[in-house]
Each structure stands twice: as structure tokens, then as C-alpha cells.
C-alpha positions as CSV (number, residue, x, y, z in Angstrom):
1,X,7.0,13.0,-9.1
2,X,5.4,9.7,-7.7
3,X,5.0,9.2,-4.4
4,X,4.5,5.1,-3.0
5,X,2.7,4.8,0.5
6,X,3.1,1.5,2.0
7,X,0.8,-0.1,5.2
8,X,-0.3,-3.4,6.4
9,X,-4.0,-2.8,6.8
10,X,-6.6,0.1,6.8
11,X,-8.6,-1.1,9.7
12,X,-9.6,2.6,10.5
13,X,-6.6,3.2,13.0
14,X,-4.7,6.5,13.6
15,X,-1.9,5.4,10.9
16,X,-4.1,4.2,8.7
17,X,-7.0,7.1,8.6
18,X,-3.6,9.5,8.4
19,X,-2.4,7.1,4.9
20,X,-5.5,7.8,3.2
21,X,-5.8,11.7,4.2
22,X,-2.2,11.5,2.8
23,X,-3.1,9.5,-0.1
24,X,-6.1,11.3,-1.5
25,X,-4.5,15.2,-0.6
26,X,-1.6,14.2,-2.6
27,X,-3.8,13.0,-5.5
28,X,-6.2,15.5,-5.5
29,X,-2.9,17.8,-6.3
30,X,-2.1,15.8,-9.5
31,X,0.7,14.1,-7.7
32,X,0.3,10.7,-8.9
33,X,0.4,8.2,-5.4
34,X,0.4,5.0,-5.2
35,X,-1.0,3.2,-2.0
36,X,0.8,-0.7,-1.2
37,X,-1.0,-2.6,1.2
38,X,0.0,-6.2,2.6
39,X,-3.5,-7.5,3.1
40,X,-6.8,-6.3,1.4
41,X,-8.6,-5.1,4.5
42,X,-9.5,-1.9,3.7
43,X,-12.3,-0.3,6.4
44,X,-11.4,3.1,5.6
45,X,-13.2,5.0,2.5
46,X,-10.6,5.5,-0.1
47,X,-12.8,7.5,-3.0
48,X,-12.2,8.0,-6.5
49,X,-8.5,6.9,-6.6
50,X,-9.2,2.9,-6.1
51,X,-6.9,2.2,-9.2
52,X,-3.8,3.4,-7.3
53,X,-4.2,0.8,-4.6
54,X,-1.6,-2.5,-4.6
55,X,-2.2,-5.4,-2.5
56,X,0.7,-7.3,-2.2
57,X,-1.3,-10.5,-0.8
58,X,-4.9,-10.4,-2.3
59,X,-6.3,-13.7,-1.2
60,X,-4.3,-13.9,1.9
61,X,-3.2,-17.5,1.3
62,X,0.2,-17.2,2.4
63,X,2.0,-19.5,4.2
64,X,1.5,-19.2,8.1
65,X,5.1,-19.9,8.4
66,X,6.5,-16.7,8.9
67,X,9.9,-16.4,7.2
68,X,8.4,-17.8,4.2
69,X,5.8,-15.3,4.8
70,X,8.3,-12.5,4.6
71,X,10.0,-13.5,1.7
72,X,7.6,-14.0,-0.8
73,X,5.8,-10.2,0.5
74,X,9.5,-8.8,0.1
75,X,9.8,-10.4,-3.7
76,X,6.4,-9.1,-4.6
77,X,7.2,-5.7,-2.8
78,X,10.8,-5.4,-4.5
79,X,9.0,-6.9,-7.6
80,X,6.2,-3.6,-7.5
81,X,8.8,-1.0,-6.8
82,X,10.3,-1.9,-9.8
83,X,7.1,-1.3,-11.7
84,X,5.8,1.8,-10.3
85,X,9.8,3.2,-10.2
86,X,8.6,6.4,-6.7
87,X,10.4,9.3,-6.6
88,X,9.6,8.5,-3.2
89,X,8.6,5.6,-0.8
90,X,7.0,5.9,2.9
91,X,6.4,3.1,4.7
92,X,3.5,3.3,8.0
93,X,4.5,0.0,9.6
């Protein structure tokens, strides 16, 4: 089984603290999980399992235009899923 979690951000929120207990539980019980984030801001301590982290925009140097935006996160989210093929996919947006 694979498991992909998908957030914007890890500023240290309520959703995002609850990702990473999610994240690293999951891991630590051999089910291999995968964590997609949008933007690299990650203020929450992720551990040992760093490698499983995707960022979808890594320099953040999108276009500010917004439907742009969208579309070119969608292709490189459609584009990842593909990849990494999860039995299952949650998304904390």
C-alpha cells in the first residue's frame, strides 16, 4: 500500500501539525507515504522520512497570475501521481 498526503504549507497550523503526525505514524508502520506540498515552507519538524517529501513549486517562481498558477501546479500534481501511482490520496486543503 502507498499512501499520498497532499497540503499547501506546513506553517505549524492544526492541519498541518495533524499531516505530519499522520505522515510519520504511517511510516513508522512500514507503510510507505508520500507527503506533496505546494510550496517549500515547511516549519514543522518532519524527522527521518525527508526523502518522502514532494514540492510541487520548489523555488516559488510561479506566475502571480492565478489561472496560470493553477494549471501548471495541476500538470506537475497530475504529472507526480503518475509517478508515485497511491493506493490512496488525501488532500488537507
Amino acid at each position: 500500500m502507498k499512501i499520498a498526503l497532499f497540503i499547501d504549507i506546513l506553517i505549524g497550523g492544526g492541519a498541518g501539525r495533524s499531516v505530519v503526525t499522520l505522515f510519520k505514524a504511517l511510516n513508522k508502520e512500514g507503510i510507505e507515504t508520500h507527503l506533496i506540498l505546494i510550496d517549500p515552507i515547511i516549519r514543522t519538524p518532519i524527522g527521518e522520512f525527508e526523502n518522502n517529501i514532494h514540492i510541487l513549486n520548489p523555488k516559488r517562481n510561479l506566475p502571480k497570475f492565478k489561472p496560470i498558477k493553477h494549471k501548471i501546479l495541476a500538470y506537475r500534481l497530475k504529472t507526480l501521481i503518475k509517478e508515485l501511482n497511491p493506493t490512496i490520496f488525501i488532500s488537507n486543503l
